[in-house]
N, C-alpha and C positions, 0 to 999 in steps of 0.2 A: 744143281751140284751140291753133294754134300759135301761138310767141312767137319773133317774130325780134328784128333789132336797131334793125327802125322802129318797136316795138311802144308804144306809149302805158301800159301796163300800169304802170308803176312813178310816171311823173307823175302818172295820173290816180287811184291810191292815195295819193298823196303829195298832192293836193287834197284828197279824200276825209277825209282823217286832217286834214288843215288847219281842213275846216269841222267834224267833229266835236268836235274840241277845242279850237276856239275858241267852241262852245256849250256845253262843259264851262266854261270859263273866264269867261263869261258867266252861267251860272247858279252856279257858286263865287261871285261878287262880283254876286249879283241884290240885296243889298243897298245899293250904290252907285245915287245916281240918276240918271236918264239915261241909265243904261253905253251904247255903242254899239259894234258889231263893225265893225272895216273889214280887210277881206281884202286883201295884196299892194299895201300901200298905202306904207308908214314902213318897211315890215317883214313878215313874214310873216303874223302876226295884230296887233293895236292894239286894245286895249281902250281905251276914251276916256269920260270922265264931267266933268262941269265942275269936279271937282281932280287931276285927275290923265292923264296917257297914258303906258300899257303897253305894251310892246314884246316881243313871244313870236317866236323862232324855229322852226320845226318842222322836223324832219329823216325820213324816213321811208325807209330802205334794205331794198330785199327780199333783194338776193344777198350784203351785208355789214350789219356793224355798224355804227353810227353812233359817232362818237366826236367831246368836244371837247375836243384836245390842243394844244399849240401847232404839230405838224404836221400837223393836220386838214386839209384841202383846204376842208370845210365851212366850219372856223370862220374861212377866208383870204377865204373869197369872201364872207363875210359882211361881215367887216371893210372889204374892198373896195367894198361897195354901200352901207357907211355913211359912207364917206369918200366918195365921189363922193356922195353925197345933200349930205353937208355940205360939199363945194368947190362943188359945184354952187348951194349954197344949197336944194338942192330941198327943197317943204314935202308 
């Protein structure tokens, strides 16, 4: 298979890894009641149970490392989609 620079390859690992360890995360805390998964919602993953909501972000890089530094690119866009969630008020 070739991998050009349209290739879906890294996103759709980067899902892939989203849903397997948000059911990691899910069976970690199967003692909580209710828990509930919501994917790409608040955040990358949201665990939610009626005391609590979790907030996991996932990172999954095939051609570097992932890092959270304060000149991560990651950790800048991250902070940026939670301040627009809360200017926006969005729930």
């Amino acid at each position: 298979m070739r991998i050009t620079d349209f290739s879906a390859r890294e996103p759709s690992l980067g899902y892939y890894h989203q849903i397997r360890y948000s059911l990691y995360l899910l069976l970690k805390n199967r003692g909580r009641s209710n828990s509930r998964i919501k994917l790409e919602y608040l955040d990358d993953i949201v665990i939610e149970d009626v005391n609590a909501i979790n907030l996991y972000q996932t990172k999954l890089h095939i051609n570097s490392v992932a890092d959270v530094t304060d000149r991560s690119p990651d950790f800048w866009k991250t902070i940026r989609v939670w301040g627009e969630a809360i200017t926006s008020k969005k729930n």
